[in-house]
N, C-alpha and C positions, 0 to 999 in steps of 0.2 A: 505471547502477549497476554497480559492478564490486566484484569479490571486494577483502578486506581487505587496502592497500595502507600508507603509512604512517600513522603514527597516535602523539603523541608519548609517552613513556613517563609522562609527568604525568596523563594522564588513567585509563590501563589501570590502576588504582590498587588492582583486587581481584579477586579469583577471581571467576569467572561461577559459581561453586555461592553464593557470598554474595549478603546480598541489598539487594545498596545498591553502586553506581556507583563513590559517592566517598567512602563512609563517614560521610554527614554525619549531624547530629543528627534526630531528630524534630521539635524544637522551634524553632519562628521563623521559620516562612515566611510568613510575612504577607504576601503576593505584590501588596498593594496598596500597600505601602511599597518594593517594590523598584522602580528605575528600567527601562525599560519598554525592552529592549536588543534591538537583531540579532541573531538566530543566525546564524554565520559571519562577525561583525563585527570588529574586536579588542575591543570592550569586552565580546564572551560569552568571557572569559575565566574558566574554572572556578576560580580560586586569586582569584580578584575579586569574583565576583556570588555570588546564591544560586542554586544550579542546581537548584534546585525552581522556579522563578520565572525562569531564563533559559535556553532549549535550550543547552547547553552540547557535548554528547556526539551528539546525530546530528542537529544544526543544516541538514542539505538535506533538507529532508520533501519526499516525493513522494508524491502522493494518485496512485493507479493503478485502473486499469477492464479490465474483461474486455468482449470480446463472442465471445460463445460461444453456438453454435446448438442445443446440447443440454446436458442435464444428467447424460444415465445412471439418473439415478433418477425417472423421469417418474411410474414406476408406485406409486410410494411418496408421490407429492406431489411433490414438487421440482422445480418449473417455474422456469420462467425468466421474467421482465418483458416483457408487451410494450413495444417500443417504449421501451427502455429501454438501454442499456449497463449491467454491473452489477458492483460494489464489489470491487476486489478487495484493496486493504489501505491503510495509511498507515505510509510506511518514514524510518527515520531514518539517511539515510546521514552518513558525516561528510563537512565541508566538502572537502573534496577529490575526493569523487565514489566514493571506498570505502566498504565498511561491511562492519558485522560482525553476528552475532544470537546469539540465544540467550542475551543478557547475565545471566540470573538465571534458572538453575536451580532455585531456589525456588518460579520461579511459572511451571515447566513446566508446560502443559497438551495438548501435543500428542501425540494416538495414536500419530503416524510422522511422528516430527522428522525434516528435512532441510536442510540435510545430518544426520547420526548421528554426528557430533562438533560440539563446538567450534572455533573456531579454536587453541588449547593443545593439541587431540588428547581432549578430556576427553568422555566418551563420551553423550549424551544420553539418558536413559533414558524411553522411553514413557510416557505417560502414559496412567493406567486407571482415573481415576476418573469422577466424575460430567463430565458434559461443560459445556463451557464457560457453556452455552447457559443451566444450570441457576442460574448467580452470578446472572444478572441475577432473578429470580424475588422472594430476599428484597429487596430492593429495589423490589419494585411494577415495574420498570421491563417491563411484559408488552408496550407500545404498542413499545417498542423492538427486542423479542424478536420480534414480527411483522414488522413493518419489515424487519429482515435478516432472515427467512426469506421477504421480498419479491424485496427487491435486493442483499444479499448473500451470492451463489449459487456454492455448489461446483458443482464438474464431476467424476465419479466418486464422489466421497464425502459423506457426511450435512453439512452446512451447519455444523455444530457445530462437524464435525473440522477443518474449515478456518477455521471462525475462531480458533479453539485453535492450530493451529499461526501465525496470523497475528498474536495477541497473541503467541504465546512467542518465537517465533523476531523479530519486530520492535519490538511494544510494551514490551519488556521493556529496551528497549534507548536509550530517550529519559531524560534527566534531569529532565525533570518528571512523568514519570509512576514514578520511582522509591519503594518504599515509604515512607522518610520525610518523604518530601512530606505525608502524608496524615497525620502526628503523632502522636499516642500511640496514640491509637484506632484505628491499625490492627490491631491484633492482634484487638481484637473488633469489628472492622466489614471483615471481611475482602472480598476482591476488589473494592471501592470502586474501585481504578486499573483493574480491566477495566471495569469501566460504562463510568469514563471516556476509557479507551485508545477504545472502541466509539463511545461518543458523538461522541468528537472525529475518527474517520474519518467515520462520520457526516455530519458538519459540513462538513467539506472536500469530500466524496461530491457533495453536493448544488447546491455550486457550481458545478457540472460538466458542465452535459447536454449530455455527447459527443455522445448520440444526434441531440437538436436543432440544437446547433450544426450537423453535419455537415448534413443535413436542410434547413436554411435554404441551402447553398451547394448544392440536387440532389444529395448523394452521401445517397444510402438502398440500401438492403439489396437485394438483387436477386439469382435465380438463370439470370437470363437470359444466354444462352452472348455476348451482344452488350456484355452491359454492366458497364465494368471503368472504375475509378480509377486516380489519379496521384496517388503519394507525394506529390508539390510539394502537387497541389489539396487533400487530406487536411488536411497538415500545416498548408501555408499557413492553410487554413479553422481550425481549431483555435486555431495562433497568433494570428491576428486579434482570435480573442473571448476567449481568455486573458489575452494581453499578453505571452507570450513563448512558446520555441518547445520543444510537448513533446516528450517519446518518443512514436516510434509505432513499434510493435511489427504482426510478422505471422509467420506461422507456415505451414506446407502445402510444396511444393514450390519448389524453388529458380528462377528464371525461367530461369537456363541448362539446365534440367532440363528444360521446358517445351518442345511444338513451338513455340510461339511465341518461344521463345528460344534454340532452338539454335544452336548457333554465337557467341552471343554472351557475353561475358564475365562479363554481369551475376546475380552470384550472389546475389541479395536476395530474401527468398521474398515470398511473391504472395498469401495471405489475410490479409485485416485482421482484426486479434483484438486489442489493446489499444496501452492509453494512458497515459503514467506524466508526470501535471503535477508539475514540480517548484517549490518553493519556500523562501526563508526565513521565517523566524516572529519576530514582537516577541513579549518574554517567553514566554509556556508558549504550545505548538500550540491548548492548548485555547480560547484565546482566540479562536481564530480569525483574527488580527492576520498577514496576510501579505505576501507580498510575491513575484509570482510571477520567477522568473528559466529563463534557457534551461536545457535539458537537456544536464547534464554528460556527454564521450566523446562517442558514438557517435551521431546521434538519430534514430534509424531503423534497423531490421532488414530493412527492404523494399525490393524491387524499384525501383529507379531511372528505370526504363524507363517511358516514357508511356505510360498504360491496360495498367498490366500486375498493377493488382490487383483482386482480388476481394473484394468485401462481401457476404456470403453472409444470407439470409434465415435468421429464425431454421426449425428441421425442425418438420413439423406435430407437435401435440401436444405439444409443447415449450414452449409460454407460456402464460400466465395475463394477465389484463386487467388494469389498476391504473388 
């Protein structure tokens, strides 16, 4: 995932304070009459399909994972999964491996937008109202509302605040979760698209169990000074029960940083901390309909070097049971 690269002028069609992608109508998405399309195929062509019914605009969805050994807020509740890896968003970059966020100013909801502009320079302004967590309520949807305050877990801040900025800054930014997808009635059935932004990472989340997977190949969590992973066996294990090959993300020290790495060239840091599957989607993400493909650029931040990373135990007091 890299910063906003090209993108053709056909599609940037309207301010990110507006609140609609393409401009399209409310009325006539029948998404059971449209034809059942690739995102990033040439037939997700915006000026062709109905992009309420076809990913048209961040057609590389990437279902992403954190694992994180604490929360910060243990003493407020906020624990972590055991035995879990846990949800960290669903991004729509465009087919090229770019993207952008914060498409719809409208349905800003994050405390501490980041970045604090748009890509235009246009200034993001906080959000201060009720928190996100609160939409899903009129909707009955509470079994949901639990659930992510399971496995959808901030690190420093209230659970809420980061899904708030996960709907704004990514959710906002798909063409079938845009508000006229949702037809006249949105205006009084409002945040209807966060249930469903929520539901459908949800969905993708669950396909997923990082944890397991890695588990069934012997790489489990360890604080033992003896026992370290290899990027290849990591990734390898992942690609295997995916079907292609993710990001793997790590974070801590650099291994040339490291006594164990001095002298050597190898700048790839050495804690394991997440996971971003990428894929295409037939028709809307929500369906569920994918199609897993490699991770575009880079696919790894880590240490190259054999047993040179760390999978670190979640810190005591830090999890809950599920």
């Amino acid at each position: 995932m890299q910063a906003l690269g090209f993108i053709s002028a056909s599609v940037l069609l309207l301010s990110k304070a507006q609140a609609s992608l393409y401009g399209e109508s409310s009325l006539n998405h029948s998404c059971v009459l449209s034809p059942n399309i690739l995102s990033c195929s040439t037939g997700a062509d915006p000026s062709q399909v109905d992009t309420c019914c076809v990913e048209t605009y961040g057609g590389l969805v990437l279902s992403t994972q954190f694992w994180d050994t604490y929360t910060g807020l243990e003493d407020g509740g906020q624990l972590l999964p055991e035995n879990s890896w846990t949800l960290h968003g669903l991004w729509p970059d465009f087919c090229n491996g770019s993207y952008t966020g914060y498409c719809d100013l409208s349905r800003q909801y994050d405390p501490d937008p980041s970045p604090s502009t748009t890509d235009d320079g246009t200034e993001i302004p906080p959000y201060t109202g009720p928190n996100i967590g609160t939409f899903l309520e009129p909707f009955g949807k509470l079994d949901l509302l639990e659930w992510m305050n399971t496995y959808w877990i901030a690190q420093g801040q209230p659970n809420a605040d980061f899904w708030g900025h996960e709907f704004s800054k990514h959710g906002t930014c798909y063409s079938t979760f845009d508000t006229p997808c949702y037809g006249p009635q949105y205006n009084s059935t409002p945040h209807v698209d966060v249930v469903d932004f929520f539901e459908t990472a949800v969905l993708y989340y669950k396909r997923l169990p990082t944890f397991d997977w890695l588990a069934s190949a012997g790489i489990t969590p360890s604080n033992a000074t003896n026992v370290t992973y290899s990027i290849s066996d990591i990734q390898g294990t992942l690609a295997s029960k995916y079907g292609a090959v993710p990001y793997v993300g790590c974070s801590g020290s650099r291994y040339n940083e490291t006594e164990a790495g001095s002298g050597t060239t190898d700048n790839g840091r050495t804690v394991l901390s997440e996971v971003w599957y990428y894929s295409h989607v037939y028709g809307q993400p929500q369906s569920g309909h994918s199609v897993p493909v490699n991770a575009s650029g880079s696919s790894t931040s880590c240490a190259s070097t054999v047993g040179a990373i760390k999978y670190y135990e979640r810190t005591a007091g830090s999890t809950r049971s599920v």
